[in-house]
C-alpha positions as CSV (number, residue, x, y, z in Angstrom):
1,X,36.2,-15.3,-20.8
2,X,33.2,-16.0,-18.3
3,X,31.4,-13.6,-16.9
4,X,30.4,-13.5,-13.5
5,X,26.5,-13.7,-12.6
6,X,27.0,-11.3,-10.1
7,X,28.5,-8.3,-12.6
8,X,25.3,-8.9,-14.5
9,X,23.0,-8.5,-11.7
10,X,23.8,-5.5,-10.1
11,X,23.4,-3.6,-13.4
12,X,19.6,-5.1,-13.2
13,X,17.0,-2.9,-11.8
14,X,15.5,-4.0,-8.6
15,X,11.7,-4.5,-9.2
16,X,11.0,-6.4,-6.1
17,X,8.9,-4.9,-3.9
18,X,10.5,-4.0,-0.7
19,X,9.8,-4.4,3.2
20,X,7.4,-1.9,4.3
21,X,9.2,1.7,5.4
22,X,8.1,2.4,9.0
23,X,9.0,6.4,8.0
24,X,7.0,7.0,5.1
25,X,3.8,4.9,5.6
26,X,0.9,6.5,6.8
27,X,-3.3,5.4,7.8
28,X,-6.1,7.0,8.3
29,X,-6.7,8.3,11.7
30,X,-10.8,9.1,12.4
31,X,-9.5,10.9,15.7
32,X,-7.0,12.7,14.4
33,X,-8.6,13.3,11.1
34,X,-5.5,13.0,8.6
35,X,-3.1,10.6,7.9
36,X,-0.8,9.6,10.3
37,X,2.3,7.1,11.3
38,X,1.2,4.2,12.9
39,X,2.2,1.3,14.8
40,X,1.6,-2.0,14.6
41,X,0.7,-5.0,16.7
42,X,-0.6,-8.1,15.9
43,X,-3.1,-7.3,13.5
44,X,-3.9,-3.7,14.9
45,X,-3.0,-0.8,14.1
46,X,-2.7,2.5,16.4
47,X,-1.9,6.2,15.6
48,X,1.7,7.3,17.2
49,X,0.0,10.9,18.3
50,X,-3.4,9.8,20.0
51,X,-3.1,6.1,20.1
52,X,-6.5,5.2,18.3
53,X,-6.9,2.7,15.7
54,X,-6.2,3.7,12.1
55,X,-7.8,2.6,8.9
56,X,-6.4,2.0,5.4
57,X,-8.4,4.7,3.9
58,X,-10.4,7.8,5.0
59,X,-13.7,7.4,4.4
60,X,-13.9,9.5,1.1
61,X,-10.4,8.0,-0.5
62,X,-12.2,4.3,0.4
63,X,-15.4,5.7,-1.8
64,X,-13.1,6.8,-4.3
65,X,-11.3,3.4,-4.8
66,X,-14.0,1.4,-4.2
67,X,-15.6,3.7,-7.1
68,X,-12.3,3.2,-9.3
69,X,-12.8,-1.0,-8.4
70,X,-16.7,-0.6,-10.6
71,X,-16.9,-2.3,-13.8
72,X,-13.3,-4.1,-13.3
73,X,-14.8,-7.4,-13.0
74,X,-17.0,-7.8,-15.5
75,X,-17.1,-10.6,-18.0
76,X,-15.9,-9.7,-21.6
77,X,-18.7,-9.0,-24.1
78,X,-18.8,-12.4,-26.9
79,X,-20.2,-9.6,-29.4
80,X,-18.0,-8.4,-32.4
């Protein structure tokens, strides 16, 4: 009896990441101060309520990654 591929695949988890979701994600708006929707144009970004451009981060969530990012990339100690 043979199996088909596609029985076995559905019961897989789907890892892949996905398309972005237009309602969920958010930026940093300096104008507006929080995080907002956004929309997107050819490599710009704008806030839906005031129509300013929007970051990735606030400027103390970009510390605190930035901060996390320290010590990451340094070589491996050769002592024992």
């Amino acid at each position: 009896m043979r199996t088909d591929l596609t029985d076995v695949v559905k019961w897989l988890p789907d890892t892949r990441p996905g398309p972005p979701n237009f309602y969920t994600e958010t930026r940093f708006c300096p104008t507006c101060g929080t995080y907002v929707r956004y929309l997107e144009s050819l490599g710009k970004y704008y806030c839906v309520h005031c129509g300013g451009g929007v970051r990735i981060f606030s400027p103390r969530d970009r510390k605190n990654f930035l901060r996390s990012l320290k010590g990451t990339n340094r070589r491996p100690s050769l002592r024992a």
